[in-house]
C-alpha positions in Angstrom: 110.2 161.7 120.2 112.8 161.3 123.1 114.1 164.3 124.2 117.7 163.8 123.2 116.8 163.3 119.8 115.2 166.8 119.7 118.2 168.1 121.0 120.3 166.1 118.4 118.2 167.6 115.1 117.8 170.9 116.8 122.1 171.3 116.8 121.6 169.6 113.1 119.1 172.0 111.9 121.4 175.3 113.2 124.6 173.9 111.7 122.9 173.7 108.8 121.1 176.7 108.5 125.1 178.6 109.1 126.0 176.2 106.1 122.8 177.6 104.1 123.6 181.1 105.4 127.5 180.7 104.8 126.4 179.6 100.7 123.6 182.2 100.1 125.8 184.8 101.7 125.9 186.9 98.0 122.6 187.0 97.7 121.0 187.9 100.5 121.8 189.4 104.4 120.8 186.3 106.4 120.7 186.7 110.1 119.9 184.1 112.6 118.4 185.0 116.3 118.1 182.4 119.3 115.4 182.8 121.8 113.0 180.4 122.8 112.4 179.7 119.0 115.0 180.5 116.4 114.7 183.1 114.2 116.2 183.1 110.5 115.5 186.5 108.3 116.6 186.8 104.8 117.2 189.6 103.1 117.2 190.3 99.5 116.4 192.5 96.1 115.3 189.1 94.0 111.5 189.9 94.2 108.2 188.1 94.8 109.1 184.5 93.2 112.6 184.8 94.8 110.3 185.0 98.5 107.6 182.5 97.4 110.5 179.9 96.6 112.2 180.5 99.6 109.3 180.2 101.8 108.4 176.3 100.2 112.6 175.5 100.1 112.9 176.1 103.9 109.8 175.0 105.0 110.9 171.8 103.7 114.4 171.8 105.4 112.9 172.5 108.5 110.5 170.0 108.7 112.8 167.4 106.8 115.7 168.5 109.7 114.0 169.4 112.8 110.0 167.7 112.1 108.3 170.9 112.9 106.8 172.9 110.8 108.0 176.3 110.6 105.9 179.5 110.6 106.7 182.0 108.0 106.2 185.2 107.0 107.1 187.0 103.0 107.2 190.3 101.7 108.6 191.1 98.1 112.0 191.5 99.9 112.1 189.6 103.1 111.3 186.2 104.3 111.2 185.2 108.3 111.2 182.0 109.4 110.5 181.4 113.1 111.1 177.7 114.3 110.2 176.6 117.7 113.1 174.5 118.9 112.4 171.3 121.2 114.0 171.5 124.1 
């Protein structure tokens, strides 16, 4: 993939992640880091099956936006996704 198309669903994939984090805001604390890769935690009191759903839903977007697959990592409360952003 050229580079400037990385670039192009890279700026997609964070818009939309604030869009995601601007809608689930009442459910969960949702912070988003940038480093190298981009860090998105969630927050929340929903339980196991809350986590477990999350995990598949944005392991989806992320591959669907960006074409990488995400690593990510669930507790009963937490989920963190880390996505390594082309350059």
């Amino acid at each position: 993939m050229p580079k400037n198309v990385n670039h192009i669903a890279a700026s997609g994939f964070l818009e939309k992640a604030q869009l995601v984090k601007l809608r689930l805001k009442d459910l969960h604390k949702i912070e988003i880091e940038m480093h190298e890769d981009c860090i998105i935690t969630f927050h929340h009191e929903l339980g196991e099956k809350w986590s477990i759903f999350l995990r598949h839903f944005i392991s989806q977007f992320v591959e669907n936006t960006v074409g990488v697959v995400p690593k990510v990592k669930t507790t009963n409360s937490l989920i963190v996704v880390r996505v390594h952003m082309p350059p």
